[in-house]
C-alpha positions as CSV (number, residue, x, y, z in Angstrom):
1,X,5.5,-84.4,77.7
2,X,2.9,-84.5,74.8
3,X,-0.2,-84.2,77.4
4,X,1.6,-81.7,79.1
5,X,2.3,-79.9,76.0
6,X,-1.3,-80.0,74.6
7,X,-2.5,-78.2,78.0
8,X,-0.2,-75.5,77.4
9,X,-1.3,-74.9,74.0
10,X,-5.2,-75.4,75.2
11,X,-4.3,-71.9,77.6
12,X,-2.3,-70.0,75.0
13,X,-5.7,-70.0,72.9
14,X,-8.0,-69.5,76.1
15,X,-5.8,-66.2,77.0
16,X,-5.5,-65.5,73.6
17,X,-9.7,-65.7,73.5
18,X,-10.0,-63.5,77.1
19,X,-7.9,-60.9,75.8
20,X,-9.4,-60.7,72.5
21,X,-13.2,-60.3,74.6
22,X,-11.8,-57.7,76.4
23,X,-9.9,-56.0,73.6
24,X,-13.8,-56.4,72.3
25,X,-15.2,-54.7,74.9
26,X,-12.8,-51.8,75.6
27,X,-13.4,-50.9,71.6
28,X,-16.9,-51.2,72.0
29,X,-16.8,-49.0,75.6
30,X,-14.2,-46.2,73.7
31,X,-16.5,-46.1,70.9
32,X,-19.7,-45.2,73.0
33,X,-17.3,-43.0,74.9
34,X,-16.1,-41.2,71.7
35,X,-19.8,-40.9,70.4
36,X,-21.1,-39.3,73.5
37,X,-18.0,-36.7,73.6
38,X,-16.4,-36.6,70.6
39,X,-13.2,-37.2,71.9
40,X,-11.8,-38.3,68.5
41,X,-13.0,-36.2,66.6
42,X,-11.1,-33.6,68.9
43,X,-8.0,-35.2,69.0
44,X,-8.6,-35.3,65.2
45,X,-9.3,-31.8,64.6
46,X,-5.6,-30.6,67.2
47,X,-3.8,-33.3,65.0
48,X,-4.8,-31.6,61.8
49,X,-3.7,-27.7,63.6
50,X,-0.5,-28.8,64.2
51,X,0.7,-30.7,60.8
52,X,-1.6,-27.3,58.6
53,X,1.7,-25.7,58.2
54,X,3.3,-28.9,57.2
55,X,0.9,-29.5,54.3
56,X,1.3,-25.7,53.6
57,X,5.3,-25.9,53.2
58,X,4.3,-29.1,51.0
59,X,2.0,-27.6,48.7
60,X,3.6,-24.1,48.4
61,X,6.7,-25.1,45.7
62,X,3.3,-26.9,44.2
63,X,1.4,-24.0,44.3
64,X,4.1,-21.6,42.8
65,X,4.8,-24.2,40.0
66,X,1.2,-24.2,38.7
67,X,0.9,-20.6,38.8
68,X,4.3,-20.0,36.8
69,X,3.1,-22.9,34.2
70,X,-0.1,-20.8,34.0
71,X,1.8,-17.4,33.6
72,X,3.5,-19.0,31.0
73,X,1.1,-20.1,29.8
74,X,-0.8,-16.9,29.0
75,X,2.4,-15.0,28.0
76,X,2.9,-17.4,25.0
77,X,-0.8,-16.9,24.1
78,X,-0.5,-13.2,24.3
79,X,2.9,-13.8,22.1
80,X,1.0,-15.8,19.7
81,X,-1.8,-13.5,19.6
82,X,0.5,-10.1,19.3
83,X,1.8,-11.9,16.1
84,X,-1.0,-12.9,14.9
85,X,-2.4,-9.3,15.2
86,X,1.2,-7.5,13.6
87,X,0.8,-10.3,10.7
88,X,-2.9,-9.1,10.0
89,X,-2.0,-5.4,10.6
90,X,0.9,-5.7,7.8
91,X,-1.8,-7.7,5.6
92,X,-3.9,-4.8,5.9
93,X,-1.6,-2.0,5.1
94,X,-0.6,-3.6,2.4
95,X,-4.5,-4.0,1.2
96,X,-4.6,-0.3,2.2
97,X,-1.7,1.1,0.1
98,X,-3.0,-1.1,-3.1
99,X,-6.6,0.3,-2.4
100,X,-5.0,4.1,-2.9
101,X,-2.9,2.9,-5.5
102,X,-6.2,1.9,-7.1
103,X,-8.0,4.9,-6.0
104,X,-5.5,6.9,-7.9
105,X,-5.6,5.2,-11.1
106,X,-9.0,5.3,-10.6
107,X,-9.2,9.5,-10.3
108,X,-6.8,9.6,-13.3
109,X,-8.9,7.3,-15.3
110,X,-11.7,9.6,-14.8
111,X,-9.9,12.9,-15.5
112,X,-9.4,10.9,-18.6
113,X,-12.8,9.9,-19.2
114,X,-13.8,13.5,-18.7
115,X,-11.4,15.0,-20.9
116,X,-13.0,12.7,-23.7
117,X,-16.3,13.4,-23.0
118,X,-16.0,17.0,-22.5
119,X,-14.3,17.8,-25.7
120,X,-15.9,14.4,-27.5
121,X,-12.8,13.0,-29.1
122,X,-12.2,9.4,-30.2
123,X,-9.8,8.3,-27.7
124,X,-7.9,5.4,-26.8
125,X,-6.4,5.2,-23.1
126,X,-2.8,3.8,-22.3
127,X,-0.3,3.5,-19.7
128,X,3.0,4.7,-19.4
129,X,5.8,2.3,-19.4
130,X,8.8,4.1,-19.7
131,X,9.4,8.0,-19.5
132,X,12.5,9.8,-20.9
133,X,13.5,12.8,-19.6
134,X,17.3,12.7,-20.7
135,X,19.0,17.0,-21.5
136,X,18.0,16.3,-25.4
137,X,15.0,14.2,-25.5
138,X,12.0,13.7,-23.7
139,X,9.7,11.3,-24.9
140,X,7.5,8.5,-23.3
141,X,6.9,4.7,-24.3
142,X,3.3,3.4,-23.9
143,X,1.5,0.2,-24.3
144,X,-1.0,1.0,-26.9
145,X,0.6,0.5,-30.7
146,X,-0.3,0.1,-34.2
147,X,-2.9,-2.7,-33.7
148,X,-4.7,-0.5,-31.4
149,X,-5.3,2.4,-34.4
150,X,-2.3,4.6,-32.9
151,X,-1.0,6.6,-35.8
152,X,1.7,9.2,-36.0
153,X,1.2,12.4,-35.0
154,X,-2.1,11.4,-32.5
155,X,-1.9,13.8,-29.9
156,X,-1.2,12.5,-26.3
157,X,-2.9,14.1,-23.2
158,X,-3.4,13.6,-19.5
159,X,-6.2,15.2,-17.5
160,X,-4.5,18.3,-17.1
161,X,-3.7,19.0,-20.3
162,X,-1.5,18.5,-23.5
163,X,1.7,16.0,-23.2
164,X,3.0,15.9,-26.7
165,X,2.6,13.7,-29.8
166,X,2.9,9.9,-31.3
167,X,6.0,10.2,-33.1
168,X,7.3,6.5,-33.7
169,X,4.5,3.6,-33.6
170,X,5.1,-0.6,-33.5
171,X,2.3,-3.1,-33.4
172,X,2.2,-2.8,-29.8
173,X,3.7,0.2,-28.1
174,X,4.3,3.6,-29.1
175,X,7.0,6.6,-28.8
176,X,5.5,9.9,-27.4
177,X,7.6,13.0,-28.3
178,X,6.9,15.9,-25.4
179,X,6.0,19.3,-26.1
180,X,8.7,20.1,-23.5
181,X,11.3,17.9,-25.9
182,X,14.2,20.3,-27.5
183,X,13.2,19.6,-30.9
184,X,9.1,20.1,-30.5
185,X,7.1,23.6,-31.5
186,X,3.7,23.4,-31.2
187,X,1.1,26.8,-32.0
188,X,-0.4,27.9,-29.5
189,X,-2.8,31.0,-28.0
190,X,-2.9,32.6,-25.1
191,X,-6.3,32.4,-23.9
192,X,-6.5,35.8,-22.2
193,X,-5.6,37.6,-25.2
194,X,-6.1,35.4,-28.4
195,X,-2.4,36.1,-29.2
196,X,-1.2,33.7,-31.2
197,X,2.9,32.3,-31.5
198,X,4.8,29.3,-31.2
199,X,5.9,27.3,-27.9
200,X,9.3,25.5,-28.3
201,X,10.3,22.9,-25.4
202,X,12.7,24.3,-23.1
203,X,14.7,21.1,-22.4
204,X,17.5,21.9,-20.3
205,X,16.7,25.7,-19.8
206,X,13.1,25.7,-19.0
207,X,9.8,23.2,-19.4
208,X,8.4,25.8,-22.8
209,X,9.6,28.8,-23.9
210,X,8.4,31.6,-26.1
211,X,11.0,33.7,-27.8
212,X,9.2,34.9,-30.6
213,X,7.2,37.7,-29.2
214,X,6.9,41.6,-29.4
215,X,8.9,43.7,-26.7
216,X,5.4,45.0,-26.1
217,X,3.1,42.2,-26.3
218,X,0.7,42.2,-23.0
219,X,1.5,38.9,-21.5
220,X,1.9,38.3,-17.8
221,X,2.4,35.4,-15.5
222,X,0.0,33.1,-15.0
223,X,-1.9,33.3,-18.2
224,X,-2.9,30.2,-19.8
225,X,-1.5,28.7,-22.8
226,X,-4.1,26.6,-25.4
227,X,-3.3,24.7,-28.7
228,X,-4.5,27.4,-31.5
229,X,-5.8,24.3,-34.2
230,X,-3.3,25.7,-36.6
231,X,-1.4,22.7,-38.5
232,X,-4.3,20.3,-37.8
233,X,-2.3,18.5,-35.8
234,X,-3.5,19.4,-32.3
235,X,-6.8,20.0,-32.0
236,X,-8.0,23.7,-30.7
237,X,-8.5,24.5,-27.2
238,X,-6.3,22.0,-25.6
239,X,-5.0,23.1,-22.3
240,X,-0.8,23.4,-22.7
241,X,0.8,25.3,-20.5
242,X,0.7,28.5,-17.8
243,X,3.5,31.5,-18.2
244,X,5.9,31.5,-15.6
245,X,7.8,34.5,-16.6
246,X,9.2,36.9,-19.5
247,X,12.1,38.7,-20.4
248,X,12.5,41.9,-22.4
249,X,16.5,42.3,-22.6
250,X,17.8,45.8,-23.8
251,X,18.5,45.9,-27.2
252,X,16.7,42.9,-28.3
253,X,13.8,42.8,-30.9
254,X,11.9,40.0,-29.2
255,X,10.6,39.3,-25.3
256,X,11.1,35.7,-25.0
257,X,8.3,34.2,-22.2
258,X,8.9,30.9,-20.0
259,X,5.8,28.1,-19.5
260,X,5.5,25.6,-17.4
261,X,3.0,22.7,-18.6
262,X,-0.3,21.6,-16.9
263,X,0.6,17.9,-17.9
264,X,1.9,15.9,-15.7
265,X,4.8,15.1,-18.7
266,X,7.6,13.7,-15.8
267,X,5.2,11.6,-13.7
268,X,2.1,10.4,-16.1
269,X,1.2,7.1,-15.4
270,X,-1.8,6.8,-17.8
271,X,-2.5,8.5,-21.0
272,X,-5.2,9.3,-23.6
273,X,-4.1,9.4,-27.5
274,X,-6.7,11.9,-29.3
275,X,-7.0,9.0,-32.4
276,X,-8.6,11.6,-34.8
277,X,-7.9,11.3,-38.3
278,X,-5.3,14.2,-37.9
279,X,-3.1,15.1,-41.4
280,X,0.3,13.6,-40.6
281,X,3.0,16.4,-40.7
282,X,5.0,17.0,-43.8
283,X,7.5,14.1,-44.3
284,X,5.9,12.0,-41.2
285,X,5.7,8.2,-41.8
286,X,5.0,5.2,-39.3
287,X,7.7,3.8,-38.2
288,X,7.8,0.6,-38.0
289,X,10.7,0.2,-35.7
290,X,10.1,-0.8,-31.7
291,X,10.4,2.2,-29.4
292,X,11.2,0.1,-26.7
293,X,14.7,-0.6,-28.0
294,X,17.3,1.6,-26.8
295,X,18.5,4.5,-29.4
């Protein structure tokens, strides 16, 4: 049984060895074959025809996904950059509306400046902190006081013309009574005429009015209004005010004449106190008291 056994195992491997040779040999034979007439690379080629659409239907979802992720993509950047752009845009309107801001404080500055040069008085500008404009006073605070040579009864201009006068000083702030203030009268002339008269404020009735004048004085609307230099408090030439109107009611003895003021009085942001040694009025004193308290 063993030597029998041993035989049989001896021709397994011999058959196993033929087949192998010929296995050898049909491989070699195919692979001249293939190289002479590309028969593979045929067979190869209808292969990949028919499984194209497979690979197709695999990549599409693939495809789709990648260009969604890239939309995406480029939306959020666009996003990202619109916001950017509306947060710079804001920046610079903002930079834009304090540049006029500037520009305008600037312009009034200069009106300032000019007013001083043209008429060369010893000036001393100042803003505006507070305005009053209540029926039975009208008078401004401002931030220039006793420790910057502010006296009572400085005169107080813009660059149009005449606001009013220092009335109440403190070390560091001032009270400004307008010429369009109930209880004001300042002299003036009319500069077309040389007529000279007093201009009371108006308060609730009007911004100035005239009510001292002749039935027959020759006054018309639109003629300007000067200080006259009488009093020494204002000095002469000072632009005031421009007539409006007058009235010559039946059976009165006077015409009484309605001004409106050149001075921005209601909307002055910065001012320019005339600091000439001026005569104080008659009973005038500083006043110690802060303006900036109430009453």
């Amino acid at each position: 049984m063993a030597i029998g056994s041993g035989k049989g195992l001896a021709g397994d491997a011999g058959l196993q060895t033929s087949r192998l040779i010929v296995y050898l040999f049909v491989a070699l034979f195919l692979m001249a074959l293939d190289h002479r007439a590309q028969y593979l690379n045929r067979f190869h080629s209808a292969v990949g025809e028919l499984v194209q659409p497979i690979y197709l239907i695999i990549d599409w979802p693939l495809h789709w996904a990648d260009q969604v992720s890239r939309w995406a993509t480029r939306s959020q950047a666009l996003i990202d950059q619109n916001e950017r752009l509306s947060d710079e845009l804001s920046r610079q309107q903002a930079d834009l509306l304090l540049l006029q801001s500037l520009q305008q404080e600037n312009q009034v500055l200069r009106e300032l400046l000019g007013l001083s040069k043209a008429r060369r008085f010893d000036a001393l500008a100042a803003r505006v902190r507070r305005v009053d404009l209540n029926p039975f006073s009208h008078r401004l605070i401002i931030d220039q006081g006793r420790g910057d040579d502010v006296a009572v009864a400085d005169a107080v201009v813009d660059g149009q013309g005449l606001l009013g006068q220092v009335d109440r000083v403190s070390a560091g702030s001032s009270q400004v009574i307008l010429i369009t203030d109930p209880d004001h009268a300042l002299p003036v002339r009319v500069a077309r005429t040389g007529l000279v008269t007093l201009a009371y404020g108006g308060g609730l009735r009007a911004d100035l009015l005239l009510p001292d004048l002749p039935m027959n004085v020759d006054l018309v609307a639109g003629d300007a209004l000067v200080t006259s230099g009488l009093g020494g408090v204002f000095p002469p030439g000072l632009p005031v005010a421009t007539i409006t109107g007058i009235d010559r009611p039946q059976g009165e003895n006077f015409a009484v004449a309605q001004a409106t003021p050149q001075g921005a009085h209601d909307r002055a942001r910065f001012v320019l106190v005339l600091t000439d040694d001026q005569p104080a009025p008659v009973g005038a004193s500083p006043n110690a008291e802060d303006p900036t308290r109430d009453g």
